[in-house]
Steps between C-alpha positions, in 0.01 A plus 500: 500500500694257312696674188631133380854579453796332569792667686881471427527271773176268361284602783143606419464898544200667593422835446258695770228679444477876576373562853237763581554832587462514886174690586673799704722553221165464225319749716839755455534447195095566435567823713765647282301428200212718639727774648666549102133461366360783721793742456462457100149622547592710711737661286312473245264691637690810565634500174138546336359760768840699463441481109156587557598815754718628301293531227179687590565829774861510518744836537845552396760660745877482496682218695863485647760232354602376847693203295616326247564119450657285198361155523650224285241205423482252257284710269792729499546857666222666728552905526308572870427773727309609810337840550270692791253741487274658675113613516346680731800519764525068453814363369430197248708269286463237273296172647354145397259273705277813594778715660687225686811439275730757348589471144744620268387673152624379213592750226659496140920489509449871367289635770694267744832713363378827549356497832764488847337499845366840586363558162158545438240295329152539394252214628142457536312386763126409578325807641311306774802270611837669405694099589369418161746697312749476172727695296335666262720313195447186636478316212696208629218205595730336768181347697534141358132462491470191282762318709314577809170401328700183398588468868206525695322220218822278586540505829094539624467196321743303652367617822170422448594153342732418782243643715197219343804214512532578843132457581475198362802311650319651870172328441697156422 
């Protein structure tokens, strides 16, 4: 493509347009798109059915403060910890993604300050599944649901439009 201008020398310069994405590196790129889409939903669907467990049948039993961790972000300080417990002779902790990722509890600085590992903690858990479980204060709504809502819409579409782009170049 011709852009018309002149160049400090006089000679004509052109100006190229972009080049295409090569397809291996499309299809990639289409794959990570997908694989950030499905573990939104995914999240976002253990958020809701721990919300919903944890509402209806649940039980309260003490927990032990195995840790405690001070995260700095940019929303400012994060007062964490990590407890076990156990029910019916089964040791349990805190989990996301159905059971297959630990995760730390946030609490208020003043619960945070009062509790050292080894100290007790009351948390309730669903009856029927005991890895949907909480403190019992947890009033802290760390789970980012909007963002992951947000997420999956962003990224599933560019999949799917990358996906329908893709087509189309094939058949031509």
């Amino acid at each position: 493509m011709d852009s018309g201008k002149t160049g400090s020398n006089g000679e004509q310069t052109t100006i190229n347009a972009a080049k295409p994405m090569p397809r291996g590196m499309l299809i990639v790129l289409i794959f990570a798109f997908y694989a950030i889409a499905f573990y939104s939903a995914l999240s976002i669907l253990d958020v809701i059915s721990t919300n919903i467990l944890l509402t209806v049948n649940t039980s309260e039993t003490d927990a032990l403060v195995t840790a405690k961790t001070l995260e700095q972000g940019k929303s400012g300080k994060k007062y964490k910890i990590e407890y076990t417990f156990t029910v019916n002779g089964t040791d349990y902790s805190r989990r996301v993604l159905f059971g297959l990722l630990p995760k730390k509890s946030a609490l208020p600085k003043e619960s945070y300050d009062s509790l050292n590992a080894g100290d007790s903690i009351k948390i309730i858990y669903a009856r029927g599944n005991p890895r949907y479980n909480k403190p019992a204060n947890d009033h802290i709504n760390d789970n980012r649901l909007f963002l992951r809502i947000i997420t999956l819409l962003v990224f599933g579409f560019m999949a799917l439009n990358e996906t329908k782009n893709l087509a189309k170049k094939k058949q031509s």
